[in-house]
N, C-alpha and C positions, 0 to 999 in steps of 0.2 A: 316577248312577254305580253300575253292577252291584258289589255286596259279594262277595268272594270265602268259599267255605265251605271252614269247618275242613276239610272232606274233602279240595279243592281245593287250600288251603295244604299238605297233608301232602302231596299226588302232585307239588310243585313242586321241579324238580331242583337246586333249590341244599340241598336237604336232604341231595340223595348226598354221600358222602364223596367227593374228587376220584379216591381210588385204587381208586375201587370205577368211576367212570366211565374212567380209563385201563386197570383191566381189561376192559371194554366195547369201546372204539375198538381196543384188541388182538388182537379176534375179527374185525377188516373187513378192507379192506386199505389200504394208504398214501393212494390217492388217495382212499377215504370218508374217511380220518379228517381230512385236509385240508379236505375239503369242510364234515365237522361240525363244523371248530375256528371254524366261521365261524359256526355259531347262536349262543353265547354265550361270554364268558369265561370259564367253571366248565368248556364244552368245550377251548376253546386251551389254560388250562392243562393239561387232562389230556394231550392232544395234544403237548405239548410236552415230557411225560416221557422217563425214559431207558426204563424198562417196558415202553410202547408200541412204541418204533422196536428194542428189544433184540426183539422178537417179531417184528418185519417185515426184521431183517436176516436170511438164511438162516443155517442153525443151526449152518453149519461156517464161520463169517464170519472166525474167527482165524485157524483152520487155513490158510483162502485168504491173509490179509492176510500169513499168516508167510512164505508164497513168495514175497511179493517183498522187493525187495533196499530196498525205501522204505518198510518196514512200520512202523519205529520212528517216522518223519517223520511219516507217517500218522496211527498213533495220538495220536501229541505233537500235532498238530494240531485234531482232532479234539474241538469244543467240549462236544460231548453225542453221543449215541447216533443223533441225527436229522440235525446233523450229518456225524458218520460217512457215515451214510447218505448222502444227498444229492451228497458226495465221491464216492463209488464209482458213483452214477448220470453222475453231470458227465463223472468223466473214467477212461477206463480204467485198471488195474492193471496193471503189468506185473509177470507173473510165471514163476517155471520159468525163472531164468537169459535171462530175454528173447524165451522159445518162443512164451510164449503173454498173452493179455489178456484181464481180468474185468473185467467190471460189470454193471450190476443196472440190469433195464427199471428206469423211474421209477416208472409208473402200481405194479406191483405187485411188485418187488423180486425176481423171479425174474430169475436168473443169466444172464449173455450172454458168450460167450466166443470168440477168436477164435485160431484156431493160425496162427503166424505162416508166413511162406515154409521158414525154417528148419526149423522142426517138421510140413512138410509130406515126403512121398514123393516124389519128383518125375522121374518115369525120364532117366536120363542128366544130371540137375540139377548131378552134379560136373564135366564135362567140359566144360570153355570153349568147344570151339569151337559147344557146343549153348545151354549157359544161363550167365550172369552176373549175380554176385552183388553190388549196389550199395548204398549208403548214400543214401537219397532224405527230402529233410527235411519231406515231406509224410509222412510213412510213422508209426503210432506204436511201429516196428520198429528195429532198428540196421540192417536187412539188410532187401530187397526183392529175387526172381528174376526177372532178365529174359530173356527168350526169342528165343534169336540164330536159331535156325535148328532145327528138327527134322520129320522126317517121322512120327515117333511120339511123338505128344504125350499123356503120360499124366500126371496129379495124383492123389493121395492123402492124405486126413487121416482120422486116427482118435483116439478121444475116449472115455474111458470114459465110459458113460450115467450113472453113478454120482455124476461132477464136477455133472451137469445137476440144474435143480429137479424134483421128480418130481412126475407126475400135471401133466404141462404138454407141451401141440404146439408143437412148434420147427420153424423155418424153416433150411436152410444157404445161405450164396451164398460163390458166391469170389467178391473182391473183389481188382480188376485195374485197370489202365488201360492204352490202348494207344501204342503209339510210334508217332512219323512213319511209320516205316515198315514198318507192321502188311501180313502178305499172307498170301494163303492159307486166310484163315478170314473171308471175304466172304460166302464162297456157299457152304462148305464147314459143315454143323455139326457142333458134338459132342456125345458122349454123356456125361449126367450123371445120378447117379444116390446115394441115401443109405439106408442098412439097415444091419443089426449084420451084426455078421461073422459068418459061415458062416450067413446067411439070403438065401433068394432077395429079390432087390432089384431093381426095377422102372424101368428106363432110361428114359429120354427124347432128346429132340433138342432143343438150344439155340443160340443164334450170339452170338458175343463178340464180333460187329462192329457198334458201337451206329448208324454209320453208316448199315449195312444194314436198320437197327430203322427207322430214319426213312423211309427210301425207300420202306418198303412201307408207309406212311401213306397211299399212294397207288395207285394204279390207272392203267398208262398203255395208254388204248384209241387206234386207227386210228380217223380219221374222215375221210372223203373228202369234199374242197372244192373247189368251184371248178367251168369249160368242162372241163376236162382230167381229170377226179376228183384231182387232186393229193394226196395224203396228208396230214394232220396227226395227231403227235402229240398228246394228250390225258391232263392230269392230273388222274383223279377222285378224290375223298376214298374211303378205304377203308371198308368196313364198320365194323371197328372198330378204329379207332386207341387209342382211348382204354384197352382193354384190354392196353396194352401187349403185343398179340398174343397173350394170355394167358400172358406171362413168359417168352416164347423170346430175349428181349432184353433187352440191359443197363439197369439202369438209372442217374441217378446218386445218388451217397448224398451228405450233408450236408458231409462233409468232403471231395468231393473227387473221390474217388476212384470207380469202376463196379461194380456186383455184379448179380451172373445169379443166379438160384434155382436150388439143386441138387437139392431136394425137401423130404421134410417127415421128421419123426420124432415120434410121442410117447411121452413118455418115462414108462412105467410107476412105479408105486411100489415099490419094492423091487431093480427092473432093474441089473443087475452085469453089463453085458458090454461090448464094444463098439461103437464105433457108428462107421461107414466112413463115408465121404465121396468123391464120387469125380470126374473129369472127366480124359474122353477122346476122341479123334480117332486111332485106330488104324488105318483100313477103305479110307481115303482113298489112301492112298499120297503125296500131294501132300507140299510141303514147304512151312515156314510159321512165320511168325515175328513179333516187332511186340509180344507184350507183355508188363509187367511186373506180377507177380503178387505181391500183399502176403501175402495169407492167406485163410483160410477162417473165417466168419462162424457161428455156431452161436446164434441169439435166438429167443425166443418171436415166434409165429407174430404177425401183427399183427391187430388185436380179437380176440385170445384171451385 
C-alpha cells in the first residue's frame, strides 16, 4: 500500500475551509456546481449554501419577485437560496399585474420572460368583430387573444433590454395555437422580425400553419404508369425535414401550446433601450383568421 507524503496530505481538500470552497463553486455556474456536489461531501455541502445560489440568482432577484402579487408566498416558501432558485426555474412568475412572466433557464439562471397577449400591441386587438379576448385554462395568463377575422394582421411587443441578462443571445417566439377554424395563413406567410427600436431590423418569412410545416416534409413528383402512361402521384421524403425547414415553422413546446422564432437579440452589457418584437401579414390583402395568441417568448438562445 502506496504511503501518502506530507506534501500530498497538505494538497488534500478536506483541509479547505468549506466557505473558502463555496466561494470557488460561485465563480461556475449552477449546472458545474451541481455536477461538483457529486465528487465529495466537503463539495455538496458547499454547494448547498445560501452564498453559492445568492451568486447564481440574478442580482435584481427581489426587485423581480416584488412585482408579483405572490412574492410574500414565495419567499415564505422558500427553504434556502437554492431553493428559491430552483422555484423560479420550475414554474414561471407572474408579474406586472399579470402582463408579463419570469423565470430563470435552469442550466445557467439567466432570465426568461414572456409578455403576455395583454401587454402586447396588437392592431385592431380592441374591436370584437376582429379579435377576442378569453380565459383559456391551458394559458399561464388570465387573458389569451383570439383572432376572428382581419385582413391586417399586425403584433407588437417591446421589452426594455435592461429587464434581460446582459452579455447573453436570446431567442423570441410568439407562442399561439390555432383554432379549428384557422384560414388564410396556409400558404400565405408573415413577416417577423426583432431589433431595438429606432434600429434597422432585418425581416423574414415565417408560416404559423404547422400543418403546412408537415406537408412540406415531403416532395409530391408525377410518375407515369402503366399502357396508357397514367399519372401517379408521388410522396418523396424532403431534403431536409429534420431542420424544421430551418424554423419557418411552428413548432410544439412542452406545455402545449406552438412558437415560431421571431429572431435573435444579444443583449449587450450596459444596453438601455428597447427591444421590439414584431409579427406581420400586411401585403397580402387576404383575410384570415384561426388563432389564438398567448404571448411573446423572450429566452436564451438554446446551447448558449
Amino acid at each position: 500500500m502506496a504511503i501518502m507524503s506530507s506534501r500530498e496530505e497538505d494538497m488534500s481538500l478536506d483541509v479547505l475551509p468549506e466557505a473558502c470552497i463555496a466561494n470557488v463553486l460561485s465563480f461556475t455556474c449552477p449546472r458545474d456546481a451541481c455536477r461538483l456536489s457529486m465528487v465529495c461531501s466537503l463539495f455538496k455541502a458547499a454547494e448547498e449554501s445560501d452564498f453559492v445560489w445568492e451568486r447564481f440568482l440574478p442580482r435584481d432577484y427581489q426587485s423581480i419577485i416584488s412585482k408579483s402579487d405572490a412574492s410574500s408566498m414565495l419567499l415564505a416558501s422558500a427553504s434556502s437560496k437554492k431553493h428559491l432558485y430552483l422555484m423560479l426555474c420550475e414554474k414561471p412568475l407572474i408579474i406586472e399585474g399579470g402582463k408579463k412572466s419570469v423565470s430563470l433557464e435552469k442550466k445557467s439562471g439567466k432570465k426568461c420572460y414572456m409578455l403576455s397577449a395583454r401587454d402586447l400591441i396588437i392592431v385592431w386587438g380592441d374591436t370584437p368583430t376582429y379579435w377576442k379576448w378569453n380565459s383559456d385554462p391551458s394559458s399561464r395568463f388570465g387573458e389569451v387573444a383570439e383572432l376572428i377575422s382581419v385582413c391586417w394582421l399586425e403584433i407588437r411587443g417591446k421589452i426594455n433590454a435592461t429587464m434581460l441578462s446582459p452579455a447573453t443571445l436570446y431567442t423570441a417566439y410568439l407562442v399561439f395555437r390555432p383554432t379549428r377554424g384557422l384560414y388564410g395563413l396556409d400558404y400565405q406567410p408573415v413577416e417577423v422580425g426583432v431589433g431595438l427600436v429606432g434600429s434597422e431590423c432585418g425581416m423574414r418569412n415565417v408560416y404559423l400553419d404547422s400543418e403546412r410545416g408537415r406537408r412540406q416534409q415531403y416532395h409530391f413528383v408525377s410518375r407515369r404508369i402503366g399502357l396508357f402512361n397514367r399519372c401517379r402521384i408521388v410522396g418523396m421524403p424532403a431534403s431536409e425535414p429534420a431542420r424544421e425547414n430551418n424554423g419557418q415553422y411552428p413548432k410544439k413546446r412542452g406545455d402545449g401550446w406552438l412558437e415560431i422564432e421571431l429572431g435573435e437579440f444579444f443583449c449587450k452589457e450596459g444596453e438601455d433601450r428597447e427591444l421590439e418584437m414584431s409579427v406581420q401579414e400586411v401585403k397580402g390583402g387576404d383575410w384570415k383568421g384561426g388563432l389564438i395568441v398567448e404571448g411573446i417568448e423572450i429566452r436564451p438562445k438554446e446551447g448558449k
